[in-house]
N, C-alpha and C positions, 0 to 999 in steps of 0.2 A: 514611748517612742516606737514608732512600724519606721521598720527598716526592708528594704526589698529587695534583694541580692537575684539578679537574674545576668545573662549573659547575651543569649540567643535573640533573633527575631522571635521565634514560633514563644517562647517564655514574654516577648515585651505584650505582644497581641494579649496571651490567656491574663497576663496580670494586670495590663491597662482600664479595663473592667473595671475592674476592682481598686487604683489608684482615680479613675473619673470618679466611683460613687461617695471615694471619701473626698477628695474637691469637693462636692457638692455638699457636702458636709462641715465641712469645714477643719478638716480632719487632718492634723499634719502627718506624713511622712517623709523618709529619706530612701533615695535607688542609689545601690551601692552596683558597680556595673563593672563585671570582668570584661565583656567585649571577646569570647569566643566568636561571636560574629562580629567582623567591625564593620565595613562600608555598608552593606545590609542594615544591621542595628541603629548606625547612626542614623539611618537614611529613612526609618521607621519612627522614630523617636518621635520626632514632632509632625508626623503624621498620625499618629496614633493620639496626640495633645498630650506627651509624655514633656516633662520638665529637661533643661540639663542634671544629668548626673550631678549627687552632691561627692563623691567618692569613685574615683575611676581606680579599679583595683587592678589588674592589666587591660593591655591595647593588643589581643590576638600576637599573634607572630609579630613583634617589631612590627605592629600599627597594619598588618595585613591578613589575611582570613587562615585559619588554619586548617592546612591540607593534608602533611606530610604526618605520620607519629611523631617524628624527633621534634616536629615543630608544637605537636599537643603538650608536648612535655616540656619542653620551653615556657609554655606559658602555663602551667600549671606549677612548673620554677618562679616562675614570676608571683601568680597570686600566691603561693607560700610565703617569698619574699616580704610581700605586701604585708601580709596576716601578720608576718612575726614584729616588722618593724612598728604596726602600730598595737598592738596588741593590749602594751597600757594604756592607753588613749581606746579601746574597746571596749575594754574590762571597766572604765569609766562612764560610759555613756550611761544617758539618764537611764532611772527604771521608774514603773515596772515599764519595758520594753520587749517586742518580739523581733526575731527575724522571719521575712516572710519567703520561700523556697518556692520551685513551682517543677514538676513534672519528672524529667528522669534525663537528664544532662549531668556532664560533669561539672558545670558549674551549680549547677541543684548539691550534687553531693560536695564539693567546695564551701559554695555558702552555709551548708548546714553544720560543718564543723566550725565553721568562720564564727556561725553562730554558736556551737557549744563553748568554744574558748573563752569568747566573750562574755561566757555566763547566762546569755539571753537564751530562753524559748525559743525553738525552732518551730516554726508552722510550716505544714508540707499542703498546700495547693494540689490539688489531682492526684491523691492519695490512696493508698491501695491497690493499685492495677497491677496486676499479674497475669503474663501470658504464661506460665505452668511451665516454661522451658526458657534455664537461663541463657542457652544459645540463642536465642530469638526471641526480640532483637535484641544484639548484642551492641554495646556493654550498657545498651537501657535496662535493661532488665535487672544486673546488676546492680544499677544506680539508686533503680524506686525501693529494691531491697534493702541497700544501705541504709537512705534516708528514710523506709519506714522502723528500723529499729531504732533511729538517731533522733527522730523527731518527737515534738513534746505534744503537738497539736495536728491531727490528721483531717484535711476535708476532703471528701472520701465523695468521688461524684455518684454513686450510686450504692443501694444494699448490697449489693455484689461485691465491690470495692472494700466496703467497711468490714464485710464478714471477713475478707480476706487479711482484717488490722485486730482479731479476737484477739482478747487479752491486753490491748494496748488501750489506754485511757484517754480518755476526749479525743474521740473519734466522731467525726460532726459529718452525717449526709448532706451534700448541698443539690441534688437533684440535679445532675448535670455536671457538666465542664463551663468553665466561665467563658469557652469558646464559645456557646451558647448567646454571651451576652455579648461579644466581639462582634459577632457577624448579623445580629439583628441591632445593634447600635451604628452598626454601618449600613446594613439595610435601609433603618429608617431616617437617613441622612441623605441615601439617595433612592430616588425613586423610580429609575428604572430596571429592568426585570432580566432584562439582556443587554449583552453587548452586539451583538450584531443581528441580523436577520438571518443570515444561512446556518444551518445546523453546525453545530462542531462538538466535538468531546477533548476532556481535559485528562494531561497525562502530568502526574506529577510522582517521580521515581528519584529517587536522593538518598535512601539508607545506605548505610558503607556495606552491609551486609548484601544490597542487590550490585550497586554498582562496583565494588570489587570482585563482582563472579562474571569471568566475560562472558563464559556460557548462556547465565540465566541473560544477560542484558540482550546479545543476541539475538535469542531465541522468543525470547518476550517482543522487541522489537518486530520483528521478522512476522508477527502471531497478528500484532496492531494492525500493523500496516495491511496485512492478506485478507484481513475479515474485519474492519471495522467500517458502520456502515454510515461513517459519515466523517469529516476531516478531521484530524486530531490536532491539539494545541499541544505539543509538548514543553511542561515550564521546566525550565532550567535554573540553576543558582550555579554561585562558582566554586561548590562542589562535584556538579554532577555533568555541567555546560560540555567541558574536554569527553568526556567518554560517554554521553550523549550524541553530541555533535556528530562527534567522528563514527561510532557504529550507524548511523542513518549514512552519513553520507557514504561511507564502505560497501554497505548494502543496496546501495543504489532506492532508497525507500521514498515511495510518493506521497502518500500520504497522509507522514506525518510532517509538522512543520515546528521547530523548535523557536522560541518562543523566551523572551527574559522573564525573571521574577519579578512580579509589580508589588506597588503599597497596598497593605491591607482591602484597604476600601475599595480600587479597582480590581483587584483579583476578589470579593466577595462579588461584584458587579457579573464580572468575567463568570464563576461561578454558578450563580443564580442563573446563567441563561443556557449550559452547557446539558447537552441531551444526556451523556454520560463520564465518569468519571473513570480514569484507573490509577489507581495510587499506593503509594507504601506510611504515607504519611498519616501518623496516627490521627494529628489534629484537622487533615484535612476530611477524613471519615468522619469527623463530630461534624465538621461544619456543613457540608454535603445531605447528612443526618438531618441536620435543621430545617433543609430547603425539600427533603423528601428524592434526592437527586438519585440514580442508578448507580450504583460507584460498587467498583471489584477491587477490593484491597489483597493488593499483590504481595502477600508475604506469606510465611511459613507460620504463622499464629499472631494474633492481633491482642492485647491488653481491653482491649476497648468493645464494650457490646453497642453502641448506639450504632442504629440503620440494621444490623444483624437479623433476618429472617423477613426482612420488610426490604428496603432499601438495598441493601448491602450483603457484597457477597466476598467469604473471602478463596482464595485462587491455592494456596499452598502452593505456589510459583509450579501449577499442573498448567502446563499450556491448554490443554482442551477443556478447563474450567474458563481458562481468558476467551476461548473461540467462543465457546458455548454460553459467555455472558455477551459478547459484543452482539451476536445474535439476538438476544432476547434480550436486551436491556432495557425494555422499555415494560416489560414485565414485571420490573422491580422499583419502578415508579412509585411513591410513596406520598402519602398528605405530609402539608410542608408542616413542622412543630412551631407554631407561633404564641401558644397560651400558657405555657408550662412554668414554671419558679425559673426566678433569676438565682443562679449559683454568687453571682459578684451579691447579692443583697445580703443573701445569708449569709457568706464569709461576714460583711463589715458590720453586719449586725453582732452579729457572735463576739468580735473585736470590740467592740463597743461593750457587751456585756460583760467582757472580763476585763475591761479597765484599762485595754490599750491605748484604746480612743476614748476622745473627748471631743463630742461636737462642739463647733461654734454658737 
């Protein structure tokens, strides 16, 4: 039995991959689904050709997104609840079986004890990444730490990755992130290159580490808008939407324009055409990566080497590294990665050889 405990959008995207190649297979699994994101996650699910949930383990805040700490902790009251109530009914489930984790979420670290209790293998998805400093980003960093001593099966997207899992056993390179196979799975579903004909760049800023600093928001703001040389998309979710919104409109700023989160498939669309990038988001620097895009990852240290010294630049939230990339961004223009290994293959291959799976 593949059990899949995820919670998040950015988790539904990297593991969809990898639940399409085993359909194709004929490969059963179960998505067991906290729902730290709800209207978002539901709202992906079957855009993604994600199934319903066999086990909904919490619904976010009372069935709404979580903002607030006291409300993080509510629902991680919840999925505790959850875990203990069925716990016999866990400890039962067929074997041999794994649970499968993915990235550095609190529901990552949730399912991964969800999965020790239960007796079952834990596999951690996008394994080993370490930014060398557990303040940034915080409490990612913490998480992938957790779940790398907690987990039984490590796929570790690159030798970098893996070095960083010595001493831990079945440690599997998969040459990549399975974001990798998300954003050329949607690629080749559609076939256009852009979304619109006039230039624009894409701002996408969401960690609680930049948007709880009003300074850096600001000031980074303030940096966009004075030097960038072409109109900016800023995406929002309803995280980041309230103290987005409000510092543009405060600052009186023209030329950014804030903008909602879309489904996968139209935001790789959206993507694919955009002259430049500035983001905090880890998976959106993989997938930007792929296309060979300009992108400045606006944080204090980054887990993730893809695009780094080609493509990608990261800012240390130093405003005259964001001036001085909006400038020359087109400097950092890169060939797009379209040949390289599917990470979703090698996961369900490896699954397959240790007996999780059974083809049709």
């Amino acid at each position: 039995m593949i059990v899949f405990i995820y919670g998040t959008t950015a988790e539904a995207i990297k593991l969809a991959p990898i639940m399409r190649r085993l359909d194709r297979r004929g490969v059963p699994y179960q998505q067991w689904v906290t729902f730290q994101h709800t209207d978002a996650l539901r709202a992906a699910q079957p855009e993604l050709g994600l199934r319903r949930p066999d086990r909904v383990i919490a619904d976010g805040w009372r069935g709404r997104p979580l903002k607030k700490p006291i409300q993080m902790l509510g629902w991680m009251a919840a999925v505790g609840g959850w875990t203990f109530m069925n716990l016999g009914s866990l400890r039962r489930a067929p074997r041999p079986g794994v649970v499968i984790v993915h990235g550095d979420t609190m529901t990552t670290v949730l399912g991964t004890f969800i999965g020790r209790l239960s007796g079952l293998p834990v596999a951690h998805v996008e394994a080993g990444l370490r930014s060398g400093d557990w303040r940034h980003p915080f409490p990612e960093e913490l998480d992938r730490r957790i779940v790398g001593r907690l987990a039984a099966i490590h796929y570790a997207p690159t030798p970098e990755t893996a070095a960083n899992l010595a001493g831990r056993a079945d440690v599997i390179v998969t040459h990549g992130n399975t974001v990798k196979d998300a954003v050329r799975d949607s690629a080749a579903q559609d076939g256009r290159t852009r979304e619109e004909t006039v230039p624009y760049g894409l701002v996408l800023l969401h960690r609680f580490e930049f948007i709880s600093n009003a300074s850096l928001v600001t000031d980074t703001l303030k940096t966009l808008d004075a030097n960038t040389p072409v109109g900016l998309k800023v995406v929002v979710d309803s995280y980041s939407r309230d103290t987005i919104t409000r510092a543009i409109a405060d600052l009186g700023l023209t030329k950014l324009t804030v903008t909602a989160k879309q489904e996968h498939s139209a935001f790789v669309t959206r993507l694919r055409g955009a002259s430049l990038v500035v983001t905090d988001s880890g998976g959106v620097q993989e997938e930007a990566a792929v296309f060979g895009i300009p992108t400045l990852i606006h944080r204090m240290a980054t887990e993730r080497s893809e695009g780094l010294g080609t493509s990608a630049l990261l800012s240390r939230w130093d405003q005259d590294v964001v001036r001085s990339f909006l400038e020359n961004a087109d400097a950092h223009r890169a060939e797009a990665d379209a040949r390289s290994a599917s990470p979703s293959d090698i996961i369900v291959d490896d699954l397959i050889a240790r007996g999780f799976a059974r083809p049709a």
